[in-house]
N, C-alpha and C positions, 0 to 999 in steps of 0.2 A: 310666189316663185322668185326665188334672187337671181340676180344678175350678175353672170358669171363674166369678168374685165378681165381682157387683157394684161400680160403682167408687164407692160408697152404702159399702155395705161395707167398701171399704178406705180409705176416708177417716176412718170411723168406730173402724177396727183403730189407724190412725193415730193418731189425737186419743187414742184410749185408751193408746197407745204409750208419749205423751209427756207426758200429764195425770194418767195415774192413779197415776204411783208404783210400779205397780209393776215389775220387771223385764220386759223386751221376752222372754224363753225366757219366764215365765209368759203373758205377753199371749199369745202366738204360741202355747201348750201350750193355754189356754183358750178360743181359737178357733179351734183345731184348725189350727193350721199352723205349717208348717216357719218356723224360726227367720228362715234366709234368706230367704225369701218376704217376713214383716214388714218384715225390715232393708232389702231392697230397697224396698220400697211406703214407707219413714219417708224412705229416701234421694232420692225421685223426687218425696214431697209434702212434705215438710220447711218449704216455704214457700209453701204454695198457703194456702187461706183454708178453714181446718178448722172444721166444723162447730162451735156451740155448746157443742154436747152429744150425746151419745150420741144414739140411737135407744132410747124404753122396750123396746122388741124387743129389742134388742145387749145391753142391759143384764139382761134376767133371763136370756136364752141363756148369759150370762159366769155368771150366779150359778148357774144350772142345772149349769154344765159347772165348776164349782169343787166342787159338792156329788158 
């Protein structure tokens, strides 16, 4: 069964994608998905108008799921 995300979510998967540095297989391994799912979701909003910033929620989930 897939796991239908929020598009909150994947905006956020996004912006971290492309802002944090670090590799997309890390980004995609620390939120729990498949590599091509990200690449798809970086390829579709590439130019749409990415959030600020994280969500504080996204962000201890990502330091949670690193630890």
């Amino acid at each position: 069964m897939a796991i239908k995300h929020s598009e909150e979510f994947k905006r956020e998967a996004v912006w971290i994608a492309l802002t944090s540095g670090l590799s997309r297989r890390r980004v995609a391994s620390d939120l729990v998905l498949s590599l091509s799912t990200l690449g798809t979701w970086v390829s579709l909003n590439r130019g749409d108008d990415l959030p600020a910033s994280p969500s504080v929620d996204l962000l201890a989930e990502n330091e949670q799921l690193r630890r």
